[in-house]
C-alpha positions as CSV (number, residue, x, y, z in Angstrom):
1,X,71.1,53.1,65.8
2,X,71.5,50.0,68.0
3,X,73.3,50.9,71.6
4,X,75.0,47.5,71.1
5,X,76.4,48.6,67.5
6,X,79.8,50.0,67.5
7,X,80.1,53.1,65.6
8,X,84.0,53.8,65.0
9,X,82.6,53.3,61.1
10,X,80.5,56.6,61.6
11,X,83.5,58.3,63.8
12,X,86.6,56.5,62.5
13,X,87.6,55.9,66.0
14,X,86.1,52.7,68.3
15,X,84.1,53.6,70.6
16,X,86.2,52.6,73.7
17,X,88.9,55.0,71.9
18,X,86.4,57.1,71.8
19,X,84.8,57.2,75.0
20,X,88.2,57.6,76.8
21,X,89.0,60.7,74.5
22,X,85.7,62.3,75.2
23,X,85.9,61.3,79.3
24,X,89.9,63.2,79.5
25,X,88.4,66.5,77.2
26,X,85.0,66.1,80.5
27,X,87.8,66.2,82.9
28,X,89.7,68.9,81.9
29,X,87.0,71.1,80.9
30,X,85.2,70.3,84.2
31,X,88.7,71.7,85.3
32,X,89.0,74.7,83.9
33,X,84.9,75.6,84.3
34,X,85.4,75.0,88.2
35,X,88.0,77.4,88.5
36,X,85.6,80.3,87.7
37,X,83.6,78.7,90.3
38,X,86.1,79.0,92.9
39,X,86.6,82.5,92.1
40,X,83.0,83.3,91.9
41,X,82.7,81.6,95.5
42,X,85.8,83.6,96.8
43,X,84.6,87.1,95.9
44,X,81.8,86.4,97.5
45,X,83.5,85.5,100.5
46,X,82.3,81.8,100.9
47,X,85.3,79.4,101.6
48,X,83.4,76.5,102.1
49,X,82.0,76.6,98.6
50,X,85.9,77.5,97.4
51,X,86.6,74.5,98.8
52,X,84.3,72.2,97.9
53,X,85.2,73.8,94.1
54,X,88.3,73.4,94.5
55,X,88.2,69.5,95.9
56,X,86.0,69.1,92.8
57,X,88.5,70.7,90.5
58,X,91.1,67.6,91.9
59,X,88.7,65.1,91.3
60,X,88.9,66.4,87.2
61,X,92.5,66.9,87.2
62,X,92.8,63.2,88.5
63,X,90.2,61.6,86.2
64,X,92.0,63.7,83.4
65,X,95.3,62.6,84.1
66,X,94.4,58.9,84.2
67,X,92.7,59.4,80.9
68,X,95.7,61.0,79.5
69,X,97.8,58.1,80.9
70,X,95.3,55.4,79.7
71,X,95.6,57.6,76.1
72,X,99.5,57.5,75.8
73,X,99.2,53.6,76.8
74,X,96.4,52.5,74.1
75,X,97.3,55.2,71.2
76,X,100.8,55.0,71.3
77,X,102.2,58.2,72.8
């Protein structure tokens, strides 16, 4: 399959649609995954890791709430 094809005929959804769908589920599973790394970091007593998670973990709740926002715009909701 060509990179320059679309494929919404394969998934029934254009690939833009589809891309922005697939980046807000990245985001908010990136989300949730980084809050067992926070924990893991603070059992084991390291804040700066926690930290760092946890500045990551905003980074995925922003990206997912612009994609959510970009969603309701584009899909109609």
């Amino acid at each position: 399959m060509s990179s320059d094809a679309e494929t919404g005929d394969v998934t029934g959804t254009k690939d833009k649609d589809y891309n922005l769908i697939w980046f807000t589920e990245a985001c908010l599973s990136n989300a949730l995954r980084l809050e067992t790394y926070v924990q893991d970091a603070e059992r084991d007593g390291d804040t700066e890791l926690a930290e760092f998670f946890r500045r990551a973990q905003g980074e995925s709740r922003k990206g997912a709430e612009q994609g959510k926002q970009l969603l309701a715009s584009r899909l109609g909701g």
